[in-house]
C-alpha positions, 0 to 999 in steps of 0.5 A, spaced: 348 236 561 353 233 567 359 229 567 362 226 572 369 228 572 374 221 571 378 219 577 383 217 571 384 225 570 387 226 578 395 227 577 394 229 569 394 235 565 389 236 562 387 241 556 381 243 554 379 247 547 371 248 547 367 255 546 368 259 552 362 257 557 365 250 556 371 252 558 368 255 564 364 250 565 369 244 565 374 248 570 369 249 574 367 242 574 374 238 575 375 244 580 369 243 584 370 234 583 374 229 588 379 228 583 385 233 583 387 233 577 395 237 576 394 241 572 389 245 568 390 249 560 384 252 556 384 258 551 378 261 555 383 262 561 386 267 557 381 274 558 380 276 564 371 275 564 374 267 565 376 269 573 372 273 574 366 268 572 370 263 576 373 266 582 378 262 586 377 256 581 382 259 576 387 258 580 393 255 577 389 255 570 394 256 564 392 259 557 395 261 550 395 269 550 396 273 543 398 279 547 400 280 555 401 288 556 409 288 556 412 295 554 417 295 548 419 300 542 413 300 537 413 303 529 405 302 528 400 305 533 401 306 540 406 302 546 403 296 550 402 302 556 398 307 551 393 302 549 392 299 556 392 306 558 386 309 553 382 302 553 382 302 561 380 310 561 375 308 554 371 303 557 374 301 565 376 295 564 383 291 563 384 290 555 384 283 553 388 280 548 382 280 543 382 287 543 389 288 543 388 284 536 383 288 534 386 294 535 393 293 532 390 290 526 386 297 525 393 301 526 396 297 521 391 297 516 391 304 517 398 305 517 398 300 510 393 304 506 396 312 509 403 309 505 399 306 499 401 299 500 400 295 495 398 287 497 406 285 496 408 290 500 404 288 505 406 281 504 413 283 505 413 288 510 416 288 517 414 292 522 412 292 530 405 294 534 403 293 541 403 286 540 409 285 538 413 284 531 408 284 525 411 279 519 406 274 514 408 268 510 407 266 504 399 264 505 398 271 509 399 269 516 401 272 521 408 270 524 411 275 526 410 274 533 410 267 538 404 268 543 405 267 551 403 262 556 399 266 561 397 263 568 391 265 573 396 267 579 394 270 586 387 272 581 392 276 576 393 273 569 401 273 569 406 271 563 410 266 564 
C-alpha cells in the first residue's frame, strides 16, 4: 500500500525496524519524497543485497552490524580476513554479518564438543572468534562483544 512521507519528518532522524522489504521500501520512499529527512537507520541497511536493491538511495543510511570484516587475534576458527577470504572465493560475494554469525557460532560449537564441555562450562567460558570476544550471561546470551554502527559511504558499508 502507499504512504505518503510527512512533511513533519523533513530534519529528523528516523528509525525503521520492519522486515527487510520494508525497510527497502521505507527508504526508498522517504529517499524518493520532498521531504529531506537528516538522517536515516534501519536494520536492513546493514547487509550488502539493501545497496544493492537500493543503489544511490543508500547513501547515508545507517544500521547495527553484529560484525564488520576488522582483523584481530582469534582463539576459535579463522581471523575476520580468513573468513572473508574463504566465504568470497565459496560463494563470490562479500560475507555479510549474518554469515559471519553463523559461522562462529558453528566454530564454537565445534570447538565446545571437541573440549568436551559441559553446559557450565560453556556458560563460563571466555574466548574470542571472528566476531570478536565471545562470553554469555546468566540467561545465555551473548555479551561478549558490542555490535557496530556501519553507515552506507561512497557505496561501501563503513564502520563508524
Amino acid at each position: 500500500a502507499s504512504w505518503p512521507v510527512p512533511a513533519s519528518l523533513a530534519g529528523r532522524a528516523l528509525l525503521i525496524a520492519g522486515t527487510f522489504d520494508q525497510d527497502v521500501e521505507a527508504v526508498r520512499r522517504i529517499r524518493t519524497a520532498a521531504v529531506e529527512v537528516e538522517l536515516i537507520g534501519c536494520v536492513a541497511a546493514g547487509i550488502h543485497e539493501f545497496q544493492a536493491r537500493l543503489g544511490p538511495l543508500a547513501e547515508g543510511v545507517l544500521a547495527p552490524a553484529q560484525w564488520v570484516n576488522r582483523d584481530h587475534p582469534v582463539d576459535v576458527g579463522p581471523t575476520a580476513a580468513t573468513f572473508a577470504r574463504r566465504f568470497q572465493a565459496r560463494t563470490g560475494r562479500i560475507p555479510d554479518y549474518p554469515a559471519a554469525q553463523a559461522a562462529a557460532a558453528g566454530w564454537l560449537a565445534a570447538e565446545a564438543t571437541r573440549g568436551g564441555l559441559a553446559a557450565n562450562d560453556v556458560q563460563r567460558w571466555r574466548t574470542t572468534t571472528l566476531l570478536g570476544p565471545f562470553a554469555l550471561d546468566s540467561s545465555w546470551r551473548q555479551t561478549g562483544y558490542t555490535p557496530v554502527v556501519v553507515q552506507w559511504r561512497n557505496g561501501r558499508l563503513d564502520p563508524l
